[in-house]
C-alpha positions in Angstrom: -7.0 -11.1 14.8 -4.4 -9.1 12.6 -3.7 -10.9 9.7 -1.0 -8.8 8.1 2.3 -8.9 10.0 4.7 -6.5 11.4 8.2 -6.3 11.1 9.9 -4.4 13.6 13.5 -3.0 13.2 15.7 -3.6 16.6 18.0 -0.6 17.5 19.3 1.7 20.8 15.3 2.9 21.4 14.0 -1.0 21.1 16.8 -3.1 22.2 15.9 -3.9 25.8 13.9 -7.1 26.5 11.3 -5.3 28.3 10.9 -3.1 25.3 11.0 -6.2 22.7 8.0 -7.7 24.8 5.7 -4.9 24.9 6.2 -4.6 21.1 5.7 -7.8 21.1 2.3 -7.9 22.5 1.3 -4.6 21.3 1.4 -6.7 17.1 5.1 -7.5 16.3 5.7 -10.8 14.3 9.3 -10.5 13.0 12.1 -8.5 14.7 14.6 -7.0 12.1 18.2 -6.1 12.9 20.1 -4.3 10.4 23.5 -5.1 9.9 24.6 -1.8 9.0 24.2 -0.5 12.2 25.8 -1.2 15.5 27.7 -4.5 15.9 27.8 -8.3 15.8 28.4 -8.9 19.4 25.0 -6.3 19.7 23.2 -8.3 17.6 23.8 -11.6 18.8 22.6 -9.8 22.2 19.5 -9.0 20.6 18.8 -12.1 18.6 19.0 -13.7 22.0 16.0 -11.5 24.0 14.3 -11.8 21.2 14.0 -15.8 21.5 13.8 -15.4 25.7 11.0 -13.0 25.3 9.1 -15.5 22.7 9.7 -18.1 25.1 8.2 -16.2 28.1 5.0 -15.1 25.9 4.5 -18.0 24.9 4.5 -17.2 20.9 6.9 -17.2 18.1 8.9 -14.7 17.3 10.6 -14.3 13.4 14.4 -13.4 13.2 15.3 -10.8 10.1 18.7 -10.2 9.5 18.9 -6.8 7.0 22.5 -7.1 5.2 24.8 -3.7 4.1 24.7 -5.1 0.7 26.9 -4.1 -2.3 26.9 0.0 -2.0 29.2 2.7 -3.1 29.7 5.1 -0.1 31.5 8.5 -0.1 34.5 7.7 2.0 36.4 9.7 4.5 36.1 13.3 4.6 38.2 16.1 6.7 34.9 17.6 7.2 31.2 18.1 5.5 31.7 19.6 2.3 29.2 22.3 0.8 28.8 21.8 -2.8 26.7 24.5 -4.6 24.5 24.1 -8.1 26.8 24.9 -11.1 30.1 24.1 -9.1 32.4 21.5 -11.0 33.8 18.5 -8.7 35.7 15.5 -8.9 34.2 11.9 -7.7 36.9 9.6 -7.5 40.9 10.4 -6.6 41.8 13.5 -6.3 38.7 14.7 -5.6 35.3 13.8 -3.5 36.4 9.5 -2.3 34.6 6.6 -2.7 35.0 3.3 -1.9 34.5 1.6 -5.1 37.6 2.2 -7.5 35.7 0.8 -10.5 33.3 3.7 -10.5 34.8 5.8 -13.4 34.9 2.6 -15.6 31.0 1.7 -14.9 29.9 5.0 -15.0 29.5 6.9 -18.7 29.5 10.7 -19.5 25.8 12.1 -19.1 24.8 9.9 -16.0 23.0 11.3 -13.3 24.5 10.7 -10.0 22.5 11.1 -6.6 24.6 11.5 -3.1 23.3 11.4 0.7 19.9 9.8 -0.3 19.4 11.5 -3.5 19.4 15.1 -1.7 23.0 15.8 -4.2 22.4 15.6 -7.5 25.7 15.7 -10.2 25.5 15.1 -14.1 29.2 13.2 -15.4 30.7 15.9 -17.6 34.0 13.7 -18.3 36.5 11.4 -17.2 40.2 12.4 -16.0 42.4 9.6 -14.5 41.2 7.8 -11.5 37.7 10.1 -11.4 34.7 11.2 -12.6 34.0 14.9 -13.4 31.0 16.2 -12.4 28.7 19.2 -12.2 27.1 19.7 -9.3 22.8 20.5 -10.1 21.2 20.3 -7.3 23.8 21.1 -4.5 23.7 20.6 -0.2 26.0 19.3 2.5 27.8 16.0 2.0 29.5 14.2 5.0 31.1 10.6 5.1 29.7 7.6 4.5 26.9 8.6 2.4 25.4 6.8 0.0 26.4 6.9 -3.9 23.7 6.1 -6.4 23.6 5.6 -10.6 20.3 5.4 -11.3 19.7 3.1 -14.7 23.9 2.0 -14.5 24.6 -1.8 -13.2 27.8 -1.4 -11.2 30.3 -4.1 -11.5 30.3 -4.8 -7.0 30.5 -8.0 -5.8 27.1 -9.3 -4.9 28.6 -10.7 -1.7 31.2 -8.0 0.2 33.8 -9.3 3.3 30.8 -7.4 5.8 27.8 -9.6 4.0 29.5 -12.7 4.0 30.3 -12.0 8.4 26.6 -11.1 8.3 25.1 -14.3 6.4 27.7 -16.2 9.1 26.1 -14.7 11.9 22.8 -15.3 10.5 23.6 -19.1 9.8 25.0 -19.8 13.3 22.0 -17.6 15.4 19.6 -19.6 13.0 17.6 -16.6 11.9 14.5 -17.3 10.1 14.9 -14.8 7.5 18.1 -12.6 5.6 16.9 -9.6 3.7 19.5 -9.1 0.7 19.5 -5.4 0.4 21.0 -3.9 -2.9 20.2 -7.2 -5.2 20.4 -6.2 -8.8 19.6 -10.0 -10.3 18.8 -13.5 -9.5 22.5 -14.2 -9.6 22.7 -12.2 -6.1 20.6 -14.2 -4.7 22.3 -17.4 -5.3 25.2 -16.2 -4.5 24.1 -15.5 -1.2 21.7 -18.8 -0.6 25.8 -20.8 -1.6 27.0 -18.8 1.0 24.2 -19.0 3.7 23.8 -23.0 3.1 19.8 -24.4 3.8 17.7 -22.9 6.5 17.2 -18.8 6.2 14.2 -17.7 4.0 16.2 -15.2 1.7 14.4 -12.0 0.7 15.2 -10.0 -2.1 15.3 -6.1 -1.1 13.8 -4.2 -4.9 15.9 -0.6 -4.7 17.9 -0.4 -7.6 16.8 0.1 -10.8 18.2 -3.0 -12.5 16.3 -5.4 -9.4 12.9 -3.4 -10.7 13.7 -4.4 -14.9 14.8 -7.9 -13.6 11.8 -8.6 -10.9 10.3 -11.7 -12.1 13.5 -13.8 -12.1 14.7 -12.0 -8.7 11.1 -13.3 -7.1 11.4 -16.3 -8.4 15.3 -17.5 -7.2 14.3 -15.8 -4.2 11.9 -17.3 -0.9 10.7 -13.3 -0.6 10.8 -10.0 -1.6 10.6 -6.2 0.3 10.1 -3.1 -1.6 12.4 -0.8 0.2 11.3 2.3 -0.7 13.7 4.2 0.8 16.7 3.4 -1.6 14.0 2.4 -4.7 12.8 6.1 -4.6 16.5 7.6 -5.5 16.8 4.9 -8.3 13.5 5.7 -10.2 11.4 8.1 -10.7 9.9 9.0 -7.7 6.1 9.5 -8.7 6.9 5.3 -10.3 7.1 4.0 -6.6 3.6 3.0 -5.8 3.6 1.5 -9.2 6.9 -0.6 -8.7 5.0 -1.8 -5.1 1.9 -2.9 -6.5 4.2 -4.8 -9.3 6.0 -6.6 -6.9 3.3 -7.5 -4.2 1.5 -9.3 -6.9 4.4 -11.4 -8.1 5.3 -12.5 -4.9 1.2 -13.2 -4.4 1.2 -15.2 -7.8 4.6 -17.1 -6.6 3.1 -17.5 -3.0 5.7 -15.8 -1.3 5.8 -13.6 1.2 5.9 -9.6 0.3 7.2 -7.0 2.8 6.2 -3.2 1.9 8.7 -1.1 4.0 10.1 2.7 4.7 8.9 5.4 5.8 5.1 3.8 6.6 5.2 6.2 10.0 7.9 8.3 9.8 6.0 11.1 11.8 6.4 8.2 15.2 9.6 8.9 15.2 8.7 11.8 17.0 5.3 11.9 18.0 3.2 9.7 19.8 0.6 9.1 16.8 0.5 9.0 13.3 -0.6 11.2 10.2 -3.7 10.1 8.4 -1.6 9.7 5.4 0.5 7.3 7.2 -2.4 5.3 8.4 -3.4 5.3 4.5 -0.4 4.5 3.2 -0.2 1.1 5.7 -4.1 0.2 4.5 -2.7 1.0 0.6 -0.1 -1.8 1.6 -2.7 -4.1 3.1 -5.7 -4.0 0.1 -2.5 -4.2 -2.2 -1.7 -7.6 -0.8 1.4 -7.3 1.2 2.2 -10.3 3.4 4.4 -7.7 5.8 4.7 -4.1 6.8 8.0 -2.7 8.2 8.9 -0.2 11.1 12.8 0.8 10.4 13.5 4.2 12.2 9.7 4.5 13.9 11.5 1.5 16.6 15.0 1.6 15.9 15.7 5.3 17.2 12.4 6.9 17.7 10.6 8.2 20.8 7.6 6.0 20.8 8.8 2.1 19.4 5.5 0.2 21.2 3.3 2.9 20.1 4.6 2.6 16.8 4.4 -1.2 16.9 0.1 -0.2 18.1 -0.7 2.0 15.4 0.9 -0.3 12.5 -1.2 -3.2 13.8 -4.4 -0.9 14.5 -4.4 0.3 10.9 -3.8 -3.6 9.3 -6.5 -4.3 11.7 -9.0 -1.5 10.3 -7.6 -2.2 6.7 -8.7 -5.7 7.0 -12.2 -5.2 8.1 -13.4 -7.0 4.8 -15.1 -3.2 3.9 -12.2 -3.0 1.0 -11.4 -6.4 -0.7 -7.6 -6.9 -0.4 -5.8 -7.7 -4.3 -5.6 -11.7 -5.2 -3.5 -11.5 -8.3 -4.3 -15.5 -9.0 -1.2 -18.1 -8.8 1.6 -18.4 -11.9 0.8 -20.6 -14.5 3.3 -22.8 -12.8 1.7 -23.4 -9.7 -2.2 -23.7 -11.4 -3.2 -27.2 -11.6 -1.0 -28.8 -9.4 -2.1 -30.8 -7.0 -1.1 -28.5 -3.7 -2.6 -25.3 -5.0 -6.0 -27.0 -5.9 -6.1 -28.1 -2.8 -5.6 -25.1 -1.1 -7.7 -22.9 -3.2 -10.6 -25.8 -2.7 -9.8 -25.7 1.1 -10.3 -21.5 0.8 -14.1 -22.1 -0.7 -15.7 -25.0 1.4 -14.6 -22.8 4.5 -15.9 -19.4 3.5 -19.1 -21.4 1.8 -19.7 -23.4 5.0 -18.7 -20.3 7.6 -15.6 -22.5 9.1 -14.1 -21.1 12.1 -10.7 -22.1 10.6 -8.3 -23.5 8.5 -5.9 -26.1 9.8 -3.5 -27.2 7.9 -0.8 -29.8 8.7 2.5 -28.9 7.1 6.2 -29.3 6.8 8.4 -26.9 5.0 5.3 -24.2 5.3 4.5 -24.6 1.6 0.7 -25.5 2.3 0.6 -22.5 4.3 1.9 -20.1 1.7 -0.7 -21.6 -1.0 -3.7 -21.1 1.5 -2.3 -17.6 2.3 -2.3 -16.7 -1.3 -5.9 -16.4 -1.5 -6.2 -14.2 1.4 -9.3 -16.3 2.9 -11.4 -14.4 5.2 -10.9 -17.6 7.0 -8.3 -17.9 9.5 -5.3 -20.1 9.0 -4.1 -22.5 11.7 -0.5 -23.9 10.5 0.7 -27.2 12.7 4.0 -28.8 12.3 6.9 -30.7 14.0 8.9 -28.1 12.9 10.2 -25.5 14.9 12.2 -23.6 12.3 8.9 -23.6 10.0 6.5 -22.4 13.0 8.5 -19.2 13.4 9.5 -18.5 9.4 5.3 -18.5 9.3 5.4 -15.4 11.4 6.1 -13.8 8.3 3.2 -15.3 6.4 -0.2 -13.0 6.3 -2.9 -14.5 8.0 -0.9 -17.9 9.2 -1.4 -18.7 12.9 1.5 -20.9 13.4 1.7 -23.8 16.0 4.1 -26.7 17.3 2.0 -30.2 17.4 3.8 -33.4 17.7 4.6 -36.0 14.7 1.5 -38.6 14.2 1.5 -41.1 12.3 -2.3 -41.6 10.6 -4.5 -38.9 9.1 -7.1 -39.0 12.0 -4.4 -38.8 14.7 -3.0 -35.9 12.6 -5.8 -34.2 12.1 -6.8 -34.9 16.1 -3.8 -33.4 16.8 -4.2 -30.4 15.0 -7.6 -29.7 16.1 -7.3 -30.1 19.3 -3.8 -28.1 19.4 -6.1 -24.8 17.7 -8.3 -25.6 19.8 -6.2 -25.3 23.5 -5.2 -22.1 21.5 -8.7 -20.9 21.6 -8.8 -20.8 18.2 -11.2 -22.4 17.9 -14.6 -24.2 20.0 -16.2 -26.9 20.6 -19.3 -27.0 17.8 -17.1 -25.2 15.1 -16.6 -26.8 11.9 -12.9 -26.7 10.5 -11.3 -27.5 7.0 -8.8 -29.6 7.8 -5.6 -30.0 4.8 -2.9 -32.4 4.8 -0.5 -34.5 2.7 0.3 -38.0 2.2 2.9 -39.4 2.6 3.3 -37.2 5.8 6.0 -35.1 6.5 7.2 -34.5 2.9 7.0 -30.7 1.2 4.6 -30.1 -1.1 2.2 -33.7 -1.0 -0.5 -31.7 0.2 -3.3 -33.9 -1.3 -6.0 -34.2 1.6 -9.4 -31.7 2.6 -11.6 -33.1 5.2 -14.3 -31.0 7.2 -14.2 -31.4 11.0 -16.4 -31.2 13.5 -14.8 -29.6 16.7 -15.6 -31.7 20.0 
């Protein structure tokens, strides 16, 4: 089985159900949709063949909502300017537009600034009412609508915009299992968005500005997840830093026993052509032994040529990548989390099956917590998840190496664990003769009272 799962970004080439099924079977766990393209009537139209085509395989199917997030964007433009290296220019009124008027305040003389992904490159010379002056050092063609970035300088933007807040709306009412919160520059975004959204999404914390990377561990730990999106991240440091940055923030979310998602560019070559490069196929094992819970196709499905084949070669290298030939990273839990009762029990759960060669691990859980813990020391053991939860069975999807089921509620621990065992095993999880670990809590039903390890023997 693949253990690490694939997120899968929804758009004109992937949108039709019989598309979103064949990437479906071909490896996709989570389906993405991001909100800064198309519109909210399309994406309530995708969120809905995304559940029909779950239903009709059978499986669950994760729902990611990517926000626009809190960006400065060139604004409207008679046509695309040509701006040349030693050419001065204005940013602001009077000059190239934005849409953030409180750029020449935040900004000082000396910053760097980066347009259209970081291809435009201008150094602040000076202020003049209303705009920033600038000197243009590395020039190109700038159009509408791209993207403004001050690497190392914390803008004063709202952390929620009017197009985030319709977007966290949608989210709440469709009863998506995750909202990625792109652009998060603290911990204080993230709860400004989980007052908004109200109880349910899992809220991950994109890590591509400059001030998310210096304020990591408190963004991990207000937040249920993390992604590094490297597309953004890669204008706002130094680009040789980026593999460093990854590694940083796979293992805190490891150590927190969250789930990690390493996205951008992982086969950008698919968008045109039928396989990948070698280098892509390395870079998606790099992501794997590092530890990532998640890896993420954005353009490779949303507009490329070859969306299921993508989907087939992403799941075909985290196959190879997990072979057990290259140990994958276990950073240990936070100090937090060591010695409680929960994470001893899933780290002793972890042992007894790889010492006594268990076909599985079945866990009985309720918010998914007992899940995560097992997770987090990426057993060589499959994970079987049961609950009476439907929300929890499909945020699991984005898990790495969770199986999640639906069981019934019971109400002793051997009708529980019968339950569970016999639910993997009309799975075919698991056969008669196999010996299980079997993890639970008491009282049932409540997060985080995992307190109970049994070995099973499957009849």
């Amino acid at each position: 089985m693949k253990r690490t799962k694939i997120v899968a970004t929804l758009g004109p080439s992937s949108s039709a159900p019989d598309v979103i099924a064949a990437m479906a079977e071909a490896g996709m766990d989570v389906a993405r949709i991001n909100a800064s393209h198309g519109t909210a009537v399309e994406h309530e139209v995708w969120a809905g063949r995304v559940r029909e085509v779950a239903r009709a395989l059978g499986r669950p199917l994760g729902l990611m909502l990517d926000t626009r997030g809190p960006e400065v964007r060139v604004g409207e433009l008679p046509q695309p300017i040509s701006l040349s290296p030693g050419e001065e220019v204005l940013l602001g009124e009077r000059g190239i537009p934005v849409n953030y008027g409180g750029l020449v305040e935040d900004v000082p003389v000396g910053a760097e600034v980066f347009l259209a992904d970081g291809s435009i490159l201008l150094r602040v010379t000076g202020k003049e009412r209303g705009a920033l002056r600038c000197r243009v050092e590395r020039g190109g063609r700038l159009g509408p609508g791209k993207r403004v970035s001050v690497p190392g300088v914390r803008l004063a933007l709202p952390p929620l915009p009017p197009a985030d807040r319709e977007s966290l709306r949608l989210a709440r009412e469709l009863s998506f299992e995750f909202v990625a919160l792109s652009f998060v520059q603290g911990p204080e975004d993230v709860e400004a968005a989980r007052q908004e959204l109200g109880p349910g999404p899992w809220l991950v914390a994109k890590v591509e500005t400059q001030a998310a990377v210096q304020d990591m561990a408190r963004i991990v730990a207000a937040a249920d997840g993390a992604m590094v999106a490297r597309g953004d991240l890669g204008v706002e440091v130094d680009l040789f830093r980026v593999p460093l940055v990854q590694r940083r923030l796979v293992d805190l979310c490891n150590s927190h026993a969250k789930p990690v998602v390493v996205a951008t560019q992982m086969l950008e070559s698919m968008v045109n052509s039928p396989v990948p490069t070698r280098a892509e196929v390395a870079d998606v094992a790099a992501a794997v032994w590092d530890g990532a819970d998640g890896v993420m196709l954005s353009e490779e499905t949303a507009v490329g040529r070859y969306p299921v084949e993508a989907v087939r070669a992403m799941a075909c290298a985290s196959r190879a990548a997990e072979s057990g030939e290259v140990e994958i990273r276990v950073p240990g839990l936070v100090p937090e989390l060591v010695g409680q009762v929960p994470a001893a029990i899933a780290r002793a759960a972890c042992q007894i099956a790889e010492e006594i060669r268990a076909a599985a691990i079945v866990c009985a859980t309720f918010s998914g917590w007992t899940a995560r813990l097992l997770s987090s020391f990426r057993s060589k053991v499959p994970i079987v998840a049961t609950t009476p939860v439907e929300e929890t069975v499909r945020r699991l999807t984005l898990v790495w190496g969770v199986i999640p089921l639906k069981i019934d509620r019971q109400d002793t621990p051997d009708a529980l664990a019968a339950a569970a065992v016999a639910t993997a095993k009309g799975e075919g999880l698991i056969s008669p003769g196999d010996r299980v670990v079997f993890t639970a809590g008491l009282p049932f039903w409540q997060a985080g009272t995992t307190n109970l390890v049994r070995v099973l023997e499957v009849s």
